[in-house]
C-alpha positions as CSV (number, residue, x, y, z in Angstrom):
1,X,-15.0,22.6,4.7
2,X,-13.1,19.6,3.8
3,X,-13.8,16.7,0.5
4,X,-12.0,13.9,-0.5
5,X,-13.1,14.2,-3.7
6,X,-10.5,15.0,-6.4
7,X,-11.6,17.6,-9.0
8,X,-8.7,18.3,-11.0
9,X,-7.8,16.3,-14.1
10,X,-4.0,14.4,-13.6
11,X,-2.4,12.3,-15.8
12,X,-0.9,9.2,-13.5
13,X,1.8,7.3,-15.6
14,X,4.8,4.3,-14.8
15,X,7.3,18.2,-2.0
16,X,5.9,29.0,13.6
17,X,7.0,37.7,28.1
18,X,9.6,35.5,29.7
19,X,9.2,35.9,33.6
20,X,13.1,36.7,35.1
21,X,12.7,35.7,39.1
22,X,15.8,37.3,41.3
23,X,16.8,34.5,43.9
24,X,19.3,34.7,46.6
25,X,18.8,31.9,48.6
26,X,21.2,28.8,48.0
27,X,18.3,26.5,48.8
28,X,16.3,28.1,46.2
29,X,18.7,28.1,44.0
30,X,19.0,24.3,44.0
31,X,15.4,23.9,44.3
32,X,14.7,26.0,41.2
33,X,17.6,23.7,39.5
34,X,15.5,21.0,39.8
35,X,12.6,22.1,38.8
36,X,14.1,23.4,35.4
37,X,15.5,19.8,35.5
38,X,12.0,18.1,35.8
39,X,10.4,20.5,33.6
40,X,13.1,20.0,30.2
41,X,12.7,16.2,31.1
42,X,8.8,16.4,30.1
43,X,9.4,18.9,27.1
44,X,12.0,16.0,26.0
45,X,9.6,13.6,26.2
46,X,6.9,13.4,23.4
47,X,3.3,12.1,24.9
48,X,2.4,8.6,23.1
49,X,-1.2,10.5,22.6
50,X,0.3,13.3,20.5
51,X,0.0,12.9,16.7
52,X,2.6,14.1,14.2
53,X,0.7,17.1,12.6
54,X,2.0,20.5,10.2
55,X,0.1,23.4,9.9
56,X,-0.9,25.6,7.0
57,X,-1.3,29.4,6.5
58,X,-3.2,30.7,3.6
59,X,-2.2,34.4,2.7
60,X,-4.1,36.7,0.6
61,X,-1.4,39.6,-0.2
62,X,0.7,38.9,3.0
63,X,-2.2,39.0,5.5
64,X,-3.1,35.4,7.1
65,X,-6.7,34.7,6.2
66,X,-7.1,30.8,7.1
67,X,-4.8,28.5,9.1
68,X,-5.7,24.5,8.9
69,X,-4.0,21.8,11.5
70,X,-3.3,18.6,9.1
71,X,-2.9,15.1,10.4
72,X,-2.5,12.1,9.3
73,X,-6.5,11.5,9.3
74,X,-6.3,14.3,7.0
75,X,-4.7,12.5,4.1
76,X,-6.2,13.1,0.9
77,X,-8.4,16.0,1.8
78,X,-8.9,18.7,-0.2
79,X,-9.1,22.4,1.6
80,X,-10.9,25.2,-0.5
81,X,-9.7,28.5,-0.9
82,X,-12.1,31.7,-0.6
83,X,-11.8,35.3,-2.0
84,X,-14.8,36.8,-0.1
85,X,-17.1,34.3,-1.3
86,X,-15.4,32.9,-4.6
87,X,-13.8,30.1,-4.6
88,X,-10.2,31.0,-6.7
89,X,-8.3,27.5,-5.5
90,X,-8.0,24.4,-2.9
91,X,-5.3,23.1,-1.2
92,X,-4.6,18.8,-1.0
93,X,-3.2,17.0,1.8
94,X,-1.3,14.2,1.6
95,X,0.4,11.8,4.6
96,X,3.9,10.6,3.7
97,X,5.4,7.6,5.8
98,X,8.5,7.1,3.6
99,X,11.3,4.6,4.4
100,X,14.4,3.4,2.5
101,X,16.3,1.1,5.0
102,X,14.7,-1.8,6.9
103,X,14.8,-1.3,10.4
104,X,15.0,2.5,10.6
105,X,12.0,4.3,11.3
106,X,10.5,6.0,8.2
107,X,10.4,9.5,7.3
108,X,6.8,11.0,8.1
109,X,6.3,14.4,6.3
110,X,2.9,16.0,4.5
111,X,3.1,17.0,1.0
112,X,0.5,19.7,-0.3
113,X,-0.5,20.6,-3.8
114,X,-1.8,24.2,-3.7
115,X,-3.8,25.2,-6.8
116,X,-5.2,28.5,-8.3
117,X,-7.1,28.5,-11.2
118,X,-6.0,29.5,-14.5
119,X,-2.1,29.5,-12.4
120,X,0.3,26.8,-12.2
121,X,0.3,24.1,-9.2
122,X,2.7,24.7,-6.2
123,X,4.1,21.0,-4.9
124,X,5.5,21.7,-1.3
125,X,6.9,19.1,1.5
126,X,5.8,20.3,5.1
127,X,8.1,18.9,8.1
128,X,6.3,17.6,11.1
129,X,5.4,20.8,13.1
130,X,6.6,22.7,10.8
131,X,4.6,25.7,9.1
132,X,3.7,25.9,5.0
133,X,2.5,30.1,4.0
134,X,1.2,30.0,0.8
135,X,-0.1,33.2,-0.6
136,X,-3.0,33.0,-3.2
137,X,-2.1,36.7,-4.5
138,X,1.7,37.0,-4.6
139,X,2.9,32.9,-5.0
140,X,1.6,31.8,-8.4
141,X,2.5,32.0,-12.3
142,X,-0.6,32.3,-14.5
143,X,-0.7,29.9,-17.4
144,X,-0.7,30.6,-20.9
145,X,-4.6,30.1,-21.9
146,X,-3.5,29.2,-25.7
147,X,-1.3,26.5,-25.4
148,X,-1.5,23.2,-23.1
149,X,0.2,23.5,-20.2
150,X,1.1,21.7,-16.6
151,X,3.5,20.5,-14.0
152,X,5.4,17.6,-13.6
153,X,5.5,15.9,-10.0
154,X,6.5,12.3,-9.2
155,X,6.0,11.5,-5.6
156,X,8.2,11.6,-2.7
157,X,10.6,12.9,-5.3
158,X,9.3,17.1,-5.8
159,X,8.9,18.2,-9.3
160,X,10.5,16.8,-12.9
161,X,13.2,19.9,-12.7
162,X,15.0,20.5,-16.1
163,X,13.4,17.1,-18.3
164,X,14.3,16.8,-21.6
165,X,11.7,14.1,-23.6
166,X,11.2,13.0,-27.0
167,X,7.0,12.6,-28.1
168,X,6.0,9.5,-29.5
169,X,2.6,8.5,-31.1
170,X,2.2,4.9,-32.7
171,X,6.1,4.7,-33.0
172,X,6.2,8.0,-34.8
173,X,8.1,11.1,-33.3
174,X,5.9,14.1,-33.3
175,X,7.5,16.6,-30.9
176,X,10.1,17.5,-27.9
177,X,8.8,18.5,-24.9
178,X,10.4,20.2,-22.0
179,X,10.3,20.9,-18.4
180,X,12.1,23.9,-16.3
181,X,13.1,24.2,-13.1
182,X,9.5,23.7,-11.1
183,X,8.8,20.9,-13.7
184,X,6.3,23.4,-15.7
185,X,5.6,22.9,-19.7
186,X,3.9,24.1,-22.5
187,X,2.9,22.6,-26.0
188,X,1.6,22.8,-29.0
189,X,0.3,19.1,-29.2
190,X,-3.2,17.7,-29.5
191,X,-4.2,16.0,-26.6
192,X,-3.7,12.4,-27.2
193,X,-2.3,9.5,-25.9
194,X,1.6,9.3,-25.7
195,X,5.2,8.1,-25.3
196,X,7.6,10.2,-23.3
197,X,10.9,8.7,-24.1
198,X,14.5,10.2,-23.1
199,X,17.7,10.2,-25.2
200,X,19.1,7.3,-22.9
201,X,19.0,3.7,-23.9
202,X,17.2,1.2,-22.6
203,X,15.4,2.8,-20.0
204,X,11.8,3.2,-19.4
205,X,9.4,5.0,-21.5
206,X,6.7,6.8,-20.1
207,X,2.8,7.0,-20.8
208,X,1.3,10.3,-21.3
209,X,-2.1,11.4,-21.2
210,X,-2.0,14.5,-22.5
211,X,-5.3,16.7,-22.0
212,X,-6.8,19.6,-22.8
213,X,-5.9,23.5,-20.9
214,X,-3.5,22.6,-17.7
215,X,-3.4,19.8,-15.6
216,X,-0.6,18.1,-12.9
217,X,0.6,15.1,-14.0
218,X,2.3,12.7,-12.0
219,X,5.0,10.6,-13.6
220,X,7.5,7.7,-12.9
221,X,10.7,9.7,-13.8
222,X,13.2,9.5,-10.8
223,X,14.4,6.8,-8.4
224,X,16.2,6.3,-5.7
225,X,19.9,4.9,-5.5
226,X,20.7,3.0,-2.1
227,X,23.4,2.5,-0.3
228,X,26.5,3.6,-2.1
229,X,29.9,2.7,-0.6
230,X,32.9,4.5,-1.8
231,X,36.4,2.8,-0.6
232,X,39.2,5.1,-1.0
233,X,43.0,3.5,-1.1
234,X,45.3,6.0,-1.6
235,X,49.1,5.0,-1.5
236,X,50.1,7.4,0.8
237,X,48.0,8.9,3.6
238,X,46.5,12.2,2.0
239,X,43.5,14.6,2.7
240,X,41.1,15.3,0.0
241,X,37.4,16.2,-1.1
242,X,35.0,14.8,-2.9
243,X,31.7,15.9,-4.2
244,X,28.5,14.3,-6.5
245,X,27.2,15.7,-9.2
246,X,24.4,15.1,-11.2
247,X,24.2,15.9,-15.0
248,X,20.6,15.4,-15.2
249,X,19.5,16.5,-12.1
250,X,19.2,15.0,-8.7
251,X,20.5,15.5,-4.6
252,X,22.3,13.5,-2.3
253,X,19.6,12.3,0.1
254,X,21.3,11.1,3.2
255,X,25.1,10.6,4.2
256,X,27.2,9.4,6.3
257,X,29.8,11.0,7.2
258,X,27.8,14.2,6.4
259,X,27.3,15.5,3.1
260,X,28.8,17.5,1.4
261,X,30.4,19.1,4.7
262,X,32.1,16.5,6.1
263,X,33.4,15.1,2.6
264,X,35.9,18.0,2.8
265,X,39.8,18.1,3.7
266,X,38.9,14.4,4.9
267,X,41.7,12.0,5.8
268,X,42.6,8.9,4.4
269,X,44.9,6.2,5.2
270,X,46.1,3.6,2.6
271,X,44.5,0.9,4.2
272,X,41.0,2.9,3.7
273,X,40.4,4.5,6.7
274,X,38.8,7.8,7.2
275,X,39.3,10.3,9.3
276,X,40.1,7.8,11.5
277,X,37.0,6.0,12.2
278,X,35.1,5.6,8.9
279,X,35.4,2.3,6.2
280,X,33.7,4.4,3.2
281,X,32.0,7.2,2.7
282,X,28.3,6.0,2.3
283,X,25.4,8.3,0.3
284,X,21.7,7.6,-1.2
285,X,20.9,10.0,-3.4
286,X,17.9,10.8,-6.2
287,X,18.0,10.5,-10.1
288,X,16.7,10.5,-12.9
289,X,15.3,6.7,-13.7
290,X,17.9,6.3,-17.0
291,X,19.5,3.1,-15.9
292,X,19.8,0.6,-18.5
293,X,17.8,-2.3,-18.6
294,X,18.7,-4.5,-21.7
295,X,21.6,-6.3,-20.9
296,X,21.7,-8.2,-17.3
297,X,21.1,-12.0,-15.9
298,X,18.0,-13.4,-14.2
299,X,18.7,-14.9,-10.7
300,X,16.8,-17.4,-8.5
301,X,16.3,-16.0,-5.5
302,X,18.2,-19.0,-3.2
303,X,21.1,-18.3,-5.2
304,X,21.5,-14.1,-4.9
305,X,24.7,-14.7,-2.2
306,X,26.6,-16.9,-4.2
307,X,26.1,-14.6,-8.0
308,X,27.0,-11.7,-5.9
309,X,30.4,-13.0,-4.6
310,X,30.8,-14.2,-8.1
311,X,29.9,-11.2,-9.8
312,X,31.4,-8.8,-7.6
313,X,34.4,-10.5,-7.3
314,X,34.8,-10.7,-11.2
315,X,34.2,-7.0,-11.4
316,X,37.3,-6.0,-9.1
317,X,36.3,-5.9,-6.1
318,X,37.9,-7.2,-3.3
319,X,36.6,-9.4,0.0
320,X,36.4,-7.0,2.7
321,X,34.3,-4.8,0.1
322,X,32.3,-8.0,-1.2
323,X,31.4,-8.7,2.4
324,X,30.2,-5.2,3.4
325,X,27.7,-5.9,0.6
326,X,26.8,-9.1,1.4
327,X,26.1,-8.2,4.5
328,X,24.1,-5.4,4.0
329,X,22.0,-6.9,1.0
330,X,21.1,-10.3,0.8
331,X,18.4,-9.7,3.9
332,X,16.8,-7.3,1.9
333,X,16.4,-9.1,-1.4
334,X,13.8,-11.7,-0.3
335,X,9.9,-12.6,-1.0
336,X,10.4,-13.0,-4.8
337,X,11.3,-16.3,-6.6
338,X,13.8,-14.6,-9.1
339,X,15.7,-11.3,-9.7
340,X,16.4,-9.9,-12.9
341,X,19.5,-7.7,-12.3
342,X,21.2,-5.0,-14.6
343,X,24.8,-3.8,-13.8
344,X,25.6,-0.1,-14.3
345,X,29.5,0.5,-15.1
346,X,31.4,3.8,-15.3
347,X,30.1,4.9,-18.5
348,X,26.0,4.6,-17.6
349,X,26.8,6.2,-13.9
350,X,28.7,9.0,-14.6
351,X,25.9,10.7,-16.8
352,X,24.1,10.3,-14.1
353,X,25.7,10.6,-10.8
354,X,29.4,12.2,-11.4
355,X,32.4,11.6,-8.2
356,X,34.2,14.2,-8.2
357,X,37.7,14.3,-6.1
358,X,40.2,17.0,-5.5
359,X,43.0,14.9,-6.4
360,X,42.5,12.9,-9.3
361,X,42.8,9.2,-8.3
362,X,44.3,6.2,-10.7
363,X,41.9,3.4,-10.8
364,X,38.5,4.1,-10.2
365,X,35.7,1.2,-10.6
366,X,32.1,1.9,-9.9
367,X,28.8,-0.8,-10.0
368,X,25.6,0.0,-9.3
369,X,23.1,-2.9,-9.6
370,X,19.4,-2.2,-10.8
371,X,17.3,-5.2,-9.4
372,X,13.8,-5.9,-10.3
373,X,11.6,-9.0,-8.6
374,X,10.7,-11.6,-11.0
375,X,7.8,-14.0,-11.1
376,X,9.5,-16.4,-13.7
377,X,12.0,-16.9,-15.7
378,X,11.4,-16.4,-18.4
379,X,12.4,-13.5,-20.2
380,X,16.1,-13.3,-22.0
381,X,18.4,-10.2,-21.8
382,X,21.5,-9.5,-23.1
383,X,24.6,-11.2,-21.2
384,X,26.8,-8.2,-19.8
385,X,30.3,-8.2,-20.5
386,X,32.4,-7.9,-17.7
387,X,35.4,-5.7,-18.1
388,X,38.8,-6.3,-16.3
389,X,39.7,-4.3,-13.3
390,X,43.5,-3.0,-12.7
391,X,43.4,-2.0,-8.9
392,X,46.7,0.2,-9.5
393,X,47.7,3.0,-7.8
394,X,45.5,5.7,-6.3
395,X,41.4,3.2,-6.2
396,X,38.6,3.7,-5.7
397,X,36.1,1.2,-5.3
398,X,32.3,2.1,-5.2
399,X,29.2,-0.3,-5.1
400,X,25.1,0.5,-4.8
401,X,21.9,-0.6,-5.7
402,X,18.5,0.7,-7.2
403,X,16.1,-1.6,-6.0
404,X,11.9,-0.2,-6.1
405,X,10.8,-2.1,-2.9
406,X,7.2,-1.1,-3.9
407,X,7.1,-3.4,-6.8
């Protein structure tokens, strides 16, 4: 029994007798070869017919009870769960096509919210043909009945892990309000409508319908950061880690070489070369949305190449580094007349995402853009000041760029 229709309250605001054959015969033993040769060539090969599916296990004290196929047709159901004949929770489906880069194919995953009542929601990602147990008797936390509670999830992201959020009603602060590890809370408060604001500057507050008993709510908290490049120029040839850290939470998404394996006892040549075969050491990773947003400039979109060279160029960078971004960027930034466009420094990305190296270098300048599509002109922000760069030394040079293509 499957319904589309959503009964819980959320607050939206902006995770399964081998035969042994004895054969003597050299012609057999060839034929056989090829056989096994035919037969891993189809297993290789996925039928165009055959659709990306997970399956589900529902587990009442260890012992499977249901199992349910999901599909992408099954996006947005909603599967209930049975204890003889009471209903005690549902599961939700949803069908993920996620992609970052242009041209690479996205990442396709289902993402399930399991929910029991009177217990806390479980937010899990399941892999393509992959296999999510969930067991209704041993997997979830009851709430506590006397005080509001409920989990914080943003999509394609998991849950709001370890937030830390001032309360705001009608520009008054009434209260703090805290998430842990599996983005749970609990309050005091009267429902009402709030402000969730966070002890950065700047960045964006968050509206917050807060209800009565438990409820998941989703939120607009973290955001992706694309495309960092880290150039390393030592002045003698050395080998060297380096690791990223993040303060207020957050993962390294994707890598290249890979992380954090292949960022250790890696060899570097003056000129920037990696191991030999590597320019930079490139990452996207997760974080929390607390860039700043007052002070930037407001670009037309016809002249993005030319404020970038400028810009970047000002900043410390140098051609070959100016180039690669250039390059990679400029295609991507398209379909909007103007860009507003807010430059992170040093001091608002090491809160946030921390390079850490085994040997300390000398010089080290970071830039992260945060660019937002415009349909005028017309709002004003703060001019940035744009600090001198001394490439001296040990540098490093990093650039990236947190740009919501949904928007």
């Amino acid at each position: 029994m499957k319904t589309k229709l959503r009964n819980k309250a959320v607050s939206i605001t902006t995770g399964f007798s081998a035969a042994f054959c004895q054969i003597t015969s050299p012609a057999n033993i060839i034929f056989v070869l090829i056989v096994l040769l035919m037969c891993y060539g189809c297993c290789k090969s996925t039928s165009p017919d055959e659709k990306p599916m997970s399956t589900i296990e529902i587990l009442q004290n260890g012992s499977i009870r249901e199992t349910f196929i999901v599909t992408e047709e099954n996006d947005g159901d909603i599967y209930p769960i049975y204890d003889s004949k009471l209903q005690i929770g549902e599961v939700e489906i949803d069908y993920v096509e996620h992609s970052i880069q242009p041209g690479v194919d996205p990442h396709i995953y289902f993402f399930s919210v399991a929910r029991k009542n009177l217990s806390y929601s479980l937010f899990n990602s399941i892999e393509l043909f992959d296999t999510l147990r969930i067991d209704y008797q041993l997997d979830f936390d009851a709430i506590n009945d006397s005080l509001i509670c409920g989990t914080m999830y943003q999509l394609d992201f998991g849950y709001v892990r370890d937030a830390r959020f001032s309360v705001w009603l009608d520009s008054v602060f009434v209260d703090s309000l805290f998430t842990d590890s599996l983005g749970r809370f609990e309050t005091d408060l009267e429902p009402d409508n709030y402000i969730l604001r966070t002890t950065a500057i700047g960045v964006p507050e968050i509206e917050f319908l807060l209800i009565e008993g438990y409820a998941d709510y989703y939120v607009y908290y973290y955001i992706y950061a694309e495309k960092p490049n880290i150039y390393l120029y030592p002045e003698t040839e050395i080998e060297f880690d380096v690791s990223i850290s993040f303060p207020r939470t957050g993962e390294v998404v994707t890598s290249i070489p890979e992380y954090p394996d292949q960022w250790k006892n890696i060899k570097i040549e003056p000129n920037g070369t990696i191991d030999g075969q590597y320019k930079f050491l490139f990452y996207e990773s997760i974080q929390p949305n607390f860039f700043q947003r007052t002070k930037g400039w407001i670009v037309e979109g016809e002249n993005l190449e030319a404020f970038f060279r400028n810009n970047l160029q000002k900043s410390g960078f140098i051609q070959t580094e100016i180039d690669d971004f250039i390059e990679y960027w400029i295609p991507i930034l398209k379909d909007s007349k103007y860009f507003a466009i807010y430059p992170q420094y040093n001091e608002q990305l090491d809160p946030l995402i921390q390079l850490n190296f085994s040997k300390q270098p000398d010089s080290i300048l970071r830039l992260t853009y945060v660019i937002e599509k415009l349909s005028s002109n017309k709002i004003k922000l703060e001019e940035p000041e744009i600090l001198p760069f001394e490439r001296a030394g040990f540098v490093v040079a990093e650039w990236g760029v947190v740009f919501d293509r949904d928007k």
